[in-house]
C-alpha positions as CSV (number, residue, x, y, z in Angstrom):
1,X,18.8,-80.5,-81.7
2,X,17.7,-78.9,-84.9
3,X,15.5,-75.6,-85.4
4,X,14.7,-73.1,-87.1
5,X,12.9,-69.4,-87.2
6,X,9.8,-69.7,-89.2
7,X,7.3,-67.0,-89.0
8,X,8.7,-65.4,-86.0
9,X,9.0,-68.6,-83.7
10,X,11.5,-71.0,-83.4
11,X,10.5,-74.6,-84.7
12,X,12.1,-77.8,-83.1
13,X,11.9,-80.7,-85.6
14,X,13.3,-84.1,-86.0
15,X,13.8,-86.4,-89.3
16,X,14.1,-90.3,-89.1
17,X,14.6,-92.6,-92.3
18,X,14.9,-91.8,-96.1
19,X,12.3,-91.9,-99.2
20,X,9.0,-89.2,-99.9
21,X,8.9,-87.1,-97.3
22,X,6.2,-88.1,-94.4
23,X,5.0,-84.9,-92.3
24,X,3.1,-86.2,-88.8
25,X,0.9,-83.6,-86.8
26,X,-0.1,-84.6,-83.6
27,X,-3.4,-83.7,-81.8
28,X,-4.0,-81.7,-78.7
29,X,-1.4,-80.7,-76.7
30,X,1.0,-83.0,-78.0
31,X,4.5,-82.4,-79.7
32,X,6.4,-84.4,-81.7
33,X,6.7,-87.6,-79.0
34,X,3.2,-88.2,-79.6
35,X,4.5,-90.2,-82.4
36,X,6.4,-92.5,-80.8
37,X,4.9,-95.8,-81.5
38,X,4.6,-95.2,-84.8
39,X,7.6,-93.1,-86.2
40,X,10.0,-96.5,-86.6
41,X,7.6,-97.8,-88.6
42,X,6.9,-95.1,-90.9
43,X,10.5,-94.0,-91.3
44,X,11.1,-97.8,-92.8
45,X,9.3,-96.3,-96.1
46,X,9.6,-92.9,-95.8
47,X,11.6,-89.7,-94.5
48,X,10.0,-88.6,-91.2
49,X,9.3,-85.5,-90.1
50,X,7.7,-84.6,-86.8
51,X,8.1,-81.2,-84.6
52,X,6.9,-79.2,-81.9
53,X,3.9,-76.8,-83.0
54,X,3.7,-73.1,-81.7
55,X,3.7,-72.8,-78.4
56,X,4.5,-76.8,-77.1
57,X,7.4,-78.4,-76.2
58,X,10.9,-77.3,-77.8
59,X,8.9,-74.5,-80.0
60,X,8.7,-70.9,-79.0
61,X,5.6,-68.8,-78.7
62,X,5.1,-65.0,-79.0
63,X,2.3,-65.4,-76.3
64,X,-0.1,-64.0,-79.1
65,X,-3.2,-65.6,-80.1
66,X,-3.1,-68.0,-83.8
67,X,-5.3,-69.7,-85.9
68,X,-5.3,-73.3,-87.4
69,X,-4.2,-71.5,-90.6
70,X,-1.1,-70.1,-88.7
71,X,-0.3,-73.3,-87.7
72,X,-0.6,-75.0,-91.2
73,X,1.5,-71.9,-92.5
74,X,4.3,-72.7,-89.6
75,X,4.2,-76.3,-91.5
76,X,4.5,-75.2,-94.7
77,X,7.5,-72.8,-93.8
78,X,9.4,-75.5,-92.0
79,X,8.9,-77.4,-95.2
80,X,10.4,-74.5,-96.9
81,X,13.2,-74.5,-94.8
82,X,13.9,-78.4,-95.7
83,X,13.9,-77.7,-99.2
84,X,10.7,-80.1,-99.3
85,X,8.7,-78.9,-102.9
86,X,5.8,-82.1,-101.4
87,X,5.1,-83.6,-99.0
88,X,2.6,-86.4,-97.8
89,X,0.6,-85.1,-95.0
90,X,-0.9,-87.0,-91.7
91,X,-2.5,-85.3,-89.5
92,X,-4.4,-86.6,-86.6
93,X,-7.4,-84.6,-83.9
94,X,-6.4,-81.3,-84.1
95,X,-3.4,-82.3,-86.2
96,X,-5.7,-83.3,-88.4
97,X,-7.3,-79.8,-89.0
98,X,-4.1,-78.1,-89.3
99,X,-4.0,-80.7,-91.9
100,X,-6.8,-79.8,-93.8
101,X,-5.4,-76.1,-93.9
102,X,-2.6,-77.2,-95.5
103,X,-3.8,-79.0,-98.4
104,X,-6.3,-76.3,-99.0
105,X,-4.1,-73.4,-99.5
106,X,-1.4,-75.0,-100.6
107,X,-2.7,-78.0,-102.7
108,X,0.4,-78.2,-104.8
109,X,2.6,-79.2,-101.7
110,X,0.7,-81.6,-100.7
111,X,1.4,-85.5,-102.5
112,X,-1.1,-87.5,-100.1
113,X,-3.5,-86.8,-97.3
114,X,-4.5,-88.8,-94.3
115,X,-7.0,-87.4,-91.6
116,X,-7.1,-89.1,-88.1
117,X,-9.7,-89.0,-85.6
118,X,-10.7,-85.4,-86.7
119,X,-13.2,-82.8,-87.7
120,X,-13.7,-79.9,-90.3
121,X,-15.2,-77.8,-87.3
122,X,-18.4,-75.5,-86.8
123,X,-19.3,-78.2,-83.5
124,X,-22.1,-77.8,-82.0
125,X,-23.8,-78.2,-78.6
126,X,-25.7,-81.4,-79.4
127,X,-22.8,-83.2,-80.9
128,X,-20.4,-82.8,-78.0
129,X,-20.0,-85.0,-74.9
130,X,-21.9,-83.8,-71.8
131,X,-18.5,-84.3,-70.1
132,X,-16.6,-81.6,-72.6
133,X,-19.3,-79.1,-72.1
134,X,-19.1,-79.2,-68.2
135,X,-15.3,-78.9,-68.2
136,X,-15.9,-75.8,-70.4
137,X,-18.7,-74.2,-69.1
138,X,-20.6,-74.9,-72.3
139,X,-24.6,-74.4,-71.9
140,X,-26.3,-73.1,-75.3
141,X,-23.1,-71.7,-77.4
142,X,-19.8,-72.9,-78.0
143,X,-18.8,-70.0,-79.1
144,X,-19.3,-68.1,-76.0
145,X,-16.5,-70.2,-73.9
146,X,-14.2,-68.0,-71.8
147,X,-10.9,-70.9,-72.5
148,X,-8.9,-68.4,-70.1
149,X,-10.8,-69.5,-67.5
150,X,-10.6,-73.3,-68.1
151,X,-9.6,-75.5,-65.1
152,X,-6.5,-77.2,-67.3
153,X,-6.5,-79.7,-64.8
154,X,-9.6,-81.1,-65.6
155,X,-9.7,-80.5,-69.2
156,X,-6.4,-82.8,-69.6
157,X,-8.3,-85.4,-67.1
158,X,-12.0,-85.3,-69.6
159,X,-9.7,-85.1,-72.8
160,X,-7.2,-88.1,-71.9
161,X,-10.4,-90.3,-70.3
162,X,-12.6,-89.8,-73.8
163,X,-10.0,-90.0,-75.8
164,X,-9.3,-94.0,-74.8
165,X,-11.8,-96.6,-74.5
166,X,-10.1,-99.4,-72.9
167,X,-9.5,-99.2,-69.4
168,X,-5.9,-100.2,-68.9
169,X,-4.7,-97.5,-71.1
170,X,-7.2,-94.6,-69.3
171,X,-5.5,-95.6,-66.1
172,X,-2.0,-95.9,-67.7
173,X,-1.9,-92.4,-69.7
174,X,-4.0,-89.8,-67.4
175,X,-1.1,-89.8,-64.7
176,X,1.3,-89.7,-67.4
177,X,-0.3,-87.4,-69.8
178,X,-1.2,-85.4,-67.1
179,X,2.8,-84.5,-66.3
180,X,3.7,-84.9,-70.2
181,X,1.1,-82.0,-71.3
182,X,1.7,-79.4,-68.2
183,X,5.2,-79.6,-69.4
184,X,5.2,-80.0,-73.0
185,X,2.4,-77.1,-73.1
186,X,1.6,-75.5,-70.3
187,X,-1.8,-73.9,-69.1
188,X,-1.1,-71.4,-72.2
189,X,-0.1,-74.0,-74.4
190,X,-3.1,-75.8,-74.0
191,X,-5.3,-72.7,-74.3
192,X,-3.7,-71.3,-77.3
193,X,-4.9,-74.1,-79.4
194,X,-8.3,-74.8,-77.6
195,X,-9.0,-71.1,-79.0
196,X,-7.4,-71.7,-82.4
197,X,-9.6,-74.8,-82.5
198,X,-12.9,-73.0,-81.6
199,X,-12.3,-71.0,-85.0
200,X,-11.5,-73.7,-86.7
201,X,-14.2,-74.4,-89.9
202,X,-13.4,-75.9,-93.4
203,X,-16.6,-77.1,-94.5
204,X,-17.1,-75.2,-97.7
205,X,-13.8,-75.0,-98.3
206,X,-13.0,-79.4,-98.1
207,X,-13.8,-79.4,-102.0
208,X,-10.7,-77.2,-102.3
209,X,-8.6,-80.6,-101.6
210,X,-6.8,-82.4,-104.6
211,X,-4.4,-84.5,-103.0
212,X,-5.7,-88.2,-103.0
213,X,-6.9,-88.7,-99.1
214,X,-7.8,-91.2,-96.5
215,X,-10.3,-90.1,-93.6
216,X,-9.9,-92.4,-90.9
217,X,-12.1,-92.3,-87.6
218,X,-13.1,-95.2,-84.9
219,X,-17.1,-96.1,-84.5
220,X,-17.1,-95.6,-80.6
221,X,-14.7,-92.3,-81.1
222,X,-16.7,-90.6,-77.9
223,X,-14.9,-87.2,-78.3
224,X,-14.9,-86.3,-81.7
225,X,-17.7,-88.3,-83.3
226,X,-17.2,-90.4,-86.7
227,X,-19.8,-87.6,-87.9
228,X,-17.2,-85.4,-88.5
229,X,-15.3,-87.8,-90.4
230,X,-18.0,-88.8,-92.7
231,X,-18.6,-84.3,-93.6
232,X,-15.2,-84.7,-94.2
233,X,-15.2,-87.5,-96.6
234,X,-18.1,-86.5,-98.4
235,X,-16.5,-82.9,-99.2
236,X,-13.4,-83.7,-100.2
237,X,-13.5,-85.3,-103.9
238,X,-12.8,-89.1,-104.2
239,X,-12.1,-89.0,-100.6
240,X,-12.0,-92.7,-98.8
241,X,-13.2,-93.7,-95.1
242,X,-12.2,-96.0,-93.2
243,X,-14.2,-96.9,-89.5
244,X,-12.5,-98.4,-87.5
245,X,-15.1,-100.8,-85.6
246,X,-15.1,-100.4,-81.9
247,X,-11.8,-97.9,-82.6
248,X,-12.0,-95.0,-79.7
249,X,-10.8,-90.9,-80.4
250,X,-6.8,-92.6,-80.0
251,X,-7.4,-95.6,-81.7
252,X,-4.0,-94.8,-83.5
253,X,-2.8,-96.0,-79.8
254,X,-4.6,-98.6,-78.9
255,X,-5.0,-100.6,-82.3
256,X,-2.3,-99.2,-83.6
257,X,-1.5,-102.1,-86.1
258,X,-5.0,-101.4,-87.9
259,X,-4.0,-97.5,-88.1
260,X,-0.6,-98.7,-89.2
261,X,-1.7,-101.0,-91.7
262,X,-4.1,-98.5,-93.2
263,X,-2.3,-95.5,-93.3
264,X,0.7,-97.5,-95.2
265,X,-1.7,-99.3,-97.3
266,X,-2.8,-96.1,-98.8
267,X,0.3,-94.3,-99.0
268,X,2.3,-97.0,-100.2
269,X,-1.0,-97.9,-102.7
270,X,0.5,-96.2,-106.9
């Protein structure tokens, strides 16, 4: 199974299918299986990459605390190491964000950009679900959450029951997703990003973004709200967004011919 030592950690990666390269960041907690229903489709057009970030799955940690930068710098370095000079970029939650780091300090690497289900950060009380800021303890000021003290138990159960409208699939993926992340992650797995998330904020830095991009977000998305999609948007330059009617937080899953189809459309789109 291929890795390699970037930045002090060791990367796991996989590559499927030949063409531009294709670099897929999966959300919370999620390593490079999250992109299972989708990778034999992509990898028809284009070389995949997928991988581990720090701290999940097959990737080391240093049990130190990172930054969404770090993580977009881990990115860039395993590009380095597979001789990629570009790269298109797709990047969905918080795979989204590290996403946005990317293409803003390292425009030139970037040859397309497409933001899933995401946010440019500085969240606040009133935009959050009343369920997120139970789980967390939340009452006036996000930035005051102790994540070492988060039940991971019930974060995991809040995330994967907001994250998916439709019934079937909340009762198919929480008993699943419940095993999946303990094991891919772990409690400081989990933690490490939730932290690296809370200091997350690109809002005066989106302009910074030259590579043509697609912001994509579902109308009933009840745990990171199409709000943050439309900031998005309307900072980057020539920026287009798509809503996705009646599309929930993993719409990518559960209509994930629409995500399919629009994410190719645009990529594929001279």
């Amino acid at each position: 199974m291929p890795k390699t030592n970037v930045n002090g950690i060791d990367i796991y990666y996989e590559i499927g299918g030949q063409g531009e390269p294709l670099i897929l960041i999966m959300g919370h907690g999620a390593g490079h299986r999250g992109w299972r229903f989708h990778v034999g489709a992509f990898k028809k057009y284009y070389k995949v990459i997928t991988f581990d970030s720090r701290s999940l799955g097959k990737t080391g940690g240093r049990g130190e605390p990172y930054t969404i930068r770090t993580l977009a710098d881990d990115t860039i370095a395993l590009m380095d190491h597979l001789g990629l000079e570009k790269a298109h970029v797709l990047g969905a939650s918080l795979g989204g964000m590290i996403a946005q780091e990317v293409a803003i300090n390292y425009p030139q690497r970037v040859m397309k950009l497409v933001l899933v289900s995401t946010t440019p950060g500085g969240w606040e009380v009133s935009e959050t679900h009343p369920e997120v800021l139970r789980v967390m303890g939340v009452k006036d000021d996000p930035n005051k959450v102790d994540y070492r003290s988060l039940d991971v138990g019930k974060w995991i159960s809040v995330l994967i029951s907001l994250s998916f409208n439709k019934r079937l699939y909340r009762m198919l993926c929480l008993p699943v997703a419940k095993l999946y992340m303990k094991s891919v992650a772990g409690s400081e797995g989990l933690i490490g990003q939730l932290e690296a998330v809370a200091g997350h904020d690109t809002r005066d830095r989106l302009h910074l973004i030259e590579a043509p991009t697609l912001v994509m977000t579902g109308t009933e998305d009840r745990l990171v709200a199409p709000q943050h999609s439309e900031v998005i948007a309307s900072g980057i330059p020539s920026a287009k967004l798509v809503k996705v009617e009646g599309g929930s937080h993993a719409f990518l899953v559960e209509m994930r011919r629409r995500f399919r189809q629009e994410a190719l459309d645009f990529l594929r789109d001279c």
